[in-house]
SELUM-786323 format. One record per residue (C-alpha): residue in three letters; chain; x negated, y negated, z negated. Coordinates in Angstrom, 1 decimal. Layout:
# SELUM-786323
<rec ALA; A; <X; Y; Z>>
...
//
This chain:
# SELUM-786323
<rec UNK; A; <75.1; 64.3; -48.5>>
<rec UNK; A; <75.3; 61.5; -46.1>>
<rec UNK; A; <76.3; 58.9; -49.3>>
<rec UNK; A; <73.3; 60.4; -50.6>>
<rec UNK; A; <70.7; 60.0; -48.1>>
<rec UNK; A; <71.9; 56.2; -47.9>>
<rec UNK; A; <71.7; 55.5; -51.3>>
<rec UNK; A; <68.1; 56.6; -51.0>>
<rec UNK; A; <67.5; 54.4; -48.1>>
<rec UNK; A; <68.9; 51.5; -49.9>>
<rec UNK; A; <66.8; 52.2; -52.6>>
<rec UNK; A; <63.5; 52.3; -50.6>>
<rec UNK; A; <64.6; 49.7; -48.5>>
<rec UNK; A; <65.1; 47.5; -51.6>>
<rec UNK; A; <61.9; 48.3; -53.0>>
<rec UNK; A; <60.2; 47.8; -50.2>>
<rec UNK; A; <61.4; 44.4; -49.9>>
<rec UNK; A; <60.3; 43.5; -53.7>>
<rec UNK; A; <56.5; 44.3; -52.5>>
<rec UNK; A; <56.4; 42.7; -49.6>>
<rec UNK; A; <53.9; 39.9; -49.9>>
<rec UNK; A; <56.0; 37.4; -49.9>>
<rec UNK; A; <56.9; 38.4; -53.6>>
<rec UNK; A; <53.0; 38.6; -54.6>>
<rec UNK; A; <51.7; 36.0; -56.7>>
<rec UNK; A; <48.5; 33.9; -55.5>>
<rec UNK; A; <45.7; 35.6; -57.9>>
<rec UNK; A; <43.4; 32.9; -58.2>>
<rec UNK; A; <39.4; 33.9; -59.0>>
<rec UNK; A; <37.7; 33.3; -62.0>>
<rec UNK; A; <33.9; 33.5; -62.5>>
<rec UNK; A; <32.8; 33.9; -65.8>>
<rec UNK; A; <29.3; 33.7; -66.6>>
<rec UNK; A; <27.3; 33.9; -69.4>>
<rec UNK; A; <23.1; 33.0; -69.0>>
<rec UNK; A; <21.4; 33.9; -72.4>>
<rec UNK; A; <18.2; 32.1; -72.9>>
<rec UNK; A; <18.3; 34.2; -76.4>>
<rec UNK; A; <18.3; 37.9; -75.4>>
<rec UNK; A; <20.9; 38.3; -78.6>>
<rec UNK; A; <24.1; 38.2; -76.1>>
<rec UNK; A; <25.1; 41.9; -76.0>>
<rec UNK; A; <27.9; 43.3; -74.2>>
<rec UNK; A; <30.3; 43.3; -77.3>>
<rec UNK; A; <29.6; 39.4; -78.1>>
<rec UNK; A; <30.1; 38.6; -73.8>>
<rec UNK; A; <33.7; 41.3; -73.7>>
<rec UNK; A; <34.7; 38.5; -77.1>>
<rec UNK; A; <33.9; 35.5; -74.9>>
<rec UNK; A; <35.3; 36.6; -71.7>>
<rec UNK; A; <38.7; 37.5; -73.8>>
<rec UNK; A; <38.9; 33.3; -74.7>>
<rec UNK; A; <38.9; 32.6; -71.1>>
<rec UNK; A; <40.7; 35.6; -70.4>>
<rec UNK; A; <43.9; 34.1; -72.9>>
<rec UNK; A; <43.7; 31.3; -70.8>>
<rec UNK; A; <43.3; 32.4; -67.4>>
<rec UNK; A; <45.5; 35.5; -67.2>>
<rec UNK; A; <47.1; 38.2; -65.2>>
<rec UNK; A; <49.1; 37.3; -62.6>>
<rec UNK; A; <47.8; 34.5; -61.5>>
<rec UNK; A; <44.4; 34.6; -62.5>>
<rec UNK; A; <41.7; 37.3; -62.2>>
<rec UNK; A; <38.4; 37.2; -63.6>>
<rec UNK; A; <36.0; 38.4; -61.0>>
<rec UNK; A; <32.7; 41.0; -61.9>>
<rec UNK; A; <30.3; 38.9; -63.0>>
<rec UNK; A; <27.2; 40.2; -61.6>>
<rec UNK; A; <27.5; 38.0; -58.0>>
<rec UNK; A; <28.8; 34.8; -59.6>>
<rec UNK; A; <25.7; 35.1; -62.4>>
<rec UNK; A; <23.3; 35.8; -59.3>>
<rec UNK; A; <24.6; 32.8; -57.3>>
<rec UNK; A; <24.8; 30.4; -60.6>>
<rec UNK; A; <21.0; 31.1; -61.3>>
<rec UNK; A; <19.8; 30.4; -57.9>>
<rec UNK; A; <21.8; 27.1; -57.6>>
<rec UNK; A; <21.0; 25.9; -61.3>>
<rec UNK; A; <16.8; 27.6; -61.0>>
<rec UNK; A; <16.7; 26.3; -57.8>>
<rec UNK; A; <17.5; 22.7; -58.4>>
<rec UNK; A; <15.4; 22.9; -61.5>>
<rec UNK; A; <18.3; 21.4; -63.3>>
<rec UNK; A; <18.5; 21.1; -67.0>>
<rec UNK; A; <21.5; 23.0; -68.1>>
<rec UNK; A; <23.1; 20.3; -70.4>>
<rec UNK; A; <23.6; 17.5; -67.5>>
<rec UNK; A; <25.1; 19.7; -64.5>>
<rec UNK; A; <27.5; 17.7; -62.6>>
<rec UNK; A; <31.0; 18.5; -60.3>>
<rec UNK; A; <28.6; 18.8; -57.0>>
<rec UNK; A; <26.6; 21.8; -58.9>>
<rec UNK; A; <29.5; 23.6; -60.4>>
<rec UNK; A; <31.9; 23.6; -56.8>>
<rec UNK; A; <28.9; 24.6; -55.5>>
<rec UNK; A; <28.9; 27.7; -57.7>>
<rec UNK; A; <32.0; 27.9; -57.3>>
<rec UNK; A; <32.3; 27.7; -53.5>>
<rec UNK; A; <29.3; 30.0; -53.0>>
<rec UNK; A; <30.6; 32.7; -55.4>>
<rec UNK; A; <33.7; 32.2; -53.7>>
<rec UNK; A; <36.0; 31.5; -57.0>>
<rec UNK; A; <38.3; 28.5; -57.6>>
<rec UNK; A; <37.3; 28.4; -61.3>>
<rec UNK; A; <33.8; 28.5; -63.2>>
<rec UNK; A; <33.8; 29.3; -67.1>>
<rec UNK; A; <29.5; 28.9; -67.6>>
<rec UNK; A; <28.3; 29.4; -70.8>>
<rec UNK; A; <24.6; 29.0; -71.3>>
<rec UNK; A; <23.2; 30.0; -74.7>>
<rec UNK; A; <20.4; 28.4; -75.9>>
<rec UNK; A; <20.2; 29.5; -79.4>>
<rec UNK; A; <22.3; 31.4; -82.1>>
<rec UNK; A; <20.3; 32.1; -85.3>>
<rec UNK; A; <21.8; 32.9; -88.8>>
<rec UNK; A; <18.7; 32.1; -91.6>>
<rec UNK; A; <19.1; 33.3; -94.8>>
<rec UNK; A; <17.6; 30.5; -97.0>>
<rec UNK; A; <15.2; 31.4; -99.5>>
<rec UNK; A; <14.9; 29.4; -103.3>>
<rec UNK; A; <11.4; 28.8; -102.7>>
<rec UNK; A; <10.9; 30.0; -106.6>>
<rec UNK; A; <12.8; 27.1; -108.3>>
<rec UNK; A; <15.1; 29.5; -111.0>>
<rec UNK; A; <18.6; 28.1; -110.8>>
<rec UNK; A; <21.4; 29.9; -112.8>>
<rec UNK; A; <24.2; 28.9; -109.9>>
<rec UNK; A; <22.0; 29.9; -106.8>>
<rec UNK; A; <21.2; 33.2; -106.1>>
<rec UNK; A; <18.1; 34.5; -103.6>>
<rec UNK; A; <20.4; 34.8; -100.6>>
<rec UNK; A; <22.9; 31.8; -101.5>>
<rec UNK; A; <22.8; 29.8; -98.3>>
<rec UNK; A; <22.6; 30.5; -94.8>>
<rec UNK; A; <21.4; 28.1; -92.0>>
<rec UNK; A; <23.1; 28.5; -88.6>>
<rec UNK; A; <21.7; 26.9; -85.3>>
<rec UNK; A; <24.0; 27.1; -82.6>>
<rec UNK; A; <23.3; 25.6; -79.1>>
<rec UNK; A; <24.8; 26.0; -75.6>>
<rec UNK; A; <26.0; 24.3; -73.2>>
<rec UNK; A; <29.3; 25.4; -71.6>>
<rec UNK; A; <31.3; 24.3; -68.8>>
<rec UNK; A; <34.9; 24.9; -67.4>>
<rec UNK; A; <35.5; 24.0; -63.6>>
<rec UNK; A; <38.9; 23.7; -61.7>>
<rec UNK; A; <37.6; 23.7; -57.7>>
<rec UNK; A; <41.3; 23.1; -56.6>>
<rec UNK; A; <41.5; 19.8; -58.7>>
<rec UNK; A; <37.9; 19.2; -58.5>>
<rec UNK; A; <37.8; 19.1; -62.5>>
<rec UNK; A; <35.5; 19.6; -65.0>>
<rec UNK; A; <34.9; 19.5; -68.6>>
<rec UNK; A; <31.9; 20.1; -70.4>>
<rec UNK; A; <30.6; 20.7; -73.9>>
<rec UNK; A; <27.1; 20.1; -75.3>>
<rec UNK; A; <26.8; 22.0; -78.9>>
<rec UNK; A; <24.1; 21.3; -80.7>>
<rec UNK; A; <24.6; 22.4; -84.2>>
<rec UNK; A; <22.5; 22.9; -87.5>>
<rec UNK; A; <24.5; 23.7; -90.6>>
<rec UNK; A; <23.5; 25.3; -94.2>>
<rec UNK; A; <26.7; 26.6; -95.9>>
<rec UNK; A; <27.2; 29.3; -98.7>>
<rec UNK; A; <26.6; 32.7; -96.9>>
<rec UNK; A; <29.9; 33.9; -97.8>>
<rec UNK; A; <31.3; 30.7; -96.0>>
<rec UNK; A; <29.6; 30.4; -92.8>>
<rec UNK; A; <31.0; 31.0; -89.5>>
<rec UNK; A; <28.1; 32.8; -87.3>>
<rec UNK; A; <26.9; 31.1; -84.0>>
<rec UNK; A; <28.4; 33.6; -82.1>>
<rec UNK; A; <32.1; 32.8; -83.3>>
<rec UNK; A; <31.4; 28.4; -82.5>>
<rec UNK; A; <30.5; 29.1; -79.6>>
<rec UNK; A; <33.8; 31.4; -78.8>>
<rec UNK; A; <36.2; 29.0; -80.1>>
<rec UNK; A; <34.4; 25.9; -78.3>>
<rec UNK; A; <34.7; 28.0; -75.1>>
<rec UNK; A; <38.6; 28.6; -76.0>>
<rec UNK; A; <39.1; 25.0; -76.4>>
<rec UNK; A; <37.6; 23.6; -73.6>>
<rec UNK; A; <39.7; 26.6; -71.5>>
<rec UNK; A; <42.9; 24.6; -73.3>>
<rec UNK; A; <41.6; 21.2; -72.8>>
<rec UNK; A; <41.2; 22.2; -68.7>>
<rec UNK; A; <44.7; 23.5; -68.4>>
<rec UNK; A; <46.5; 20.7; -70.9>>
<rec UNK; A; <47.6; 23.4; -73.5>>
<rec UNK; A; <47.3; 22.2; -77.1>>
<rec UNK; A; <44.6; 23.0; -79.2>>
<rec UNK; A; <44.6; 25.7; -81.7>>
//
């Protein structure tokens, strides 16, 4: 019985020793916010672009924080400066970050993400059906900022292309992989 009971104190003993803090690892915050100047970002298309910086900034040593404080804090700084989106700097981003109390930003602001069926204006073709083409305009500007190294990349999309509809890649998915590259361009992984 006595063999018993000290096995079981060895055992907590142990355990207790593997969760001590000292075996913790150093979660690091992540804000991640979207501002949609569209009113077409739903929930589904934000959970898709939160899982790119997600990949990249993952359980155990990151966290991504709720949004809802780090958005608030991000439009006051960015409304209250009356600054145009697509030239924020390092001094407005650690200050986002800083106020929102994060040590990295992921800011995506969506300007525009429109899919336009093209129409044949009339002219009979026998390779080019009604519906043939789509036009998709894609703009946002979105920014990935590291407060511990004081880094920041930044891209400005501005895009306006007619493909086959069959072809096209819809705004939403550009803008996801851009997001996902610039995450990977940040932290020096390769491209995919």
């Amino acid at each position: 019985m006595k063999k018993l009971m000290f096995l079981c104190l060895l055992v907590m003993v142990s355990f207790g020793v593997l969760t001590t803090p000292a075996f913790a690892y150093d979660m690091k915050p992540v804000a991640f916010i979207v501002m949609d100047r569209t009113g077409e970002v739903n929930d589904e298309i934000s959970r898709d672009w939160e899982q790119q910086v997600r990949q990249g900034y993952h359980v155990p040593y990151y966290s991504i924080v709720d949004n809802i404080v780090p958005t608030k804090v991000a439009n006051e700084i960015i409304m209250g400066d009356g600054k145009n989106t697509a030239k924020l700097d390092q001094a407005i981003l650690k200050k986002i970050a800083e106020e929102a109390n994060v040590k990295i930003v992921a800011l995506m602001v969506i300007k525009d993400m429109r899919e336009i069926p093209l129409r044949n204006l009339g002219i009979i073709s026998p390779w080019q059906d009604e519906d043939d083409l789509t036009r998709v305009f894609t703009a946002a500007d979105l920014y990935v900022y590291k407060l511990d190294e004081n880094k920041m990349v930044m891209k400005i999309l501005r895009s306006v292309v007619t493909e086959n509809t069959v072809l096209i890649k819809p705004a939403k998915t550009v803008i996801k992989y851009e997001m996902r590259k610039l995450v990977n361009m940040m932290e020096n992984r390769p491209q995919i």
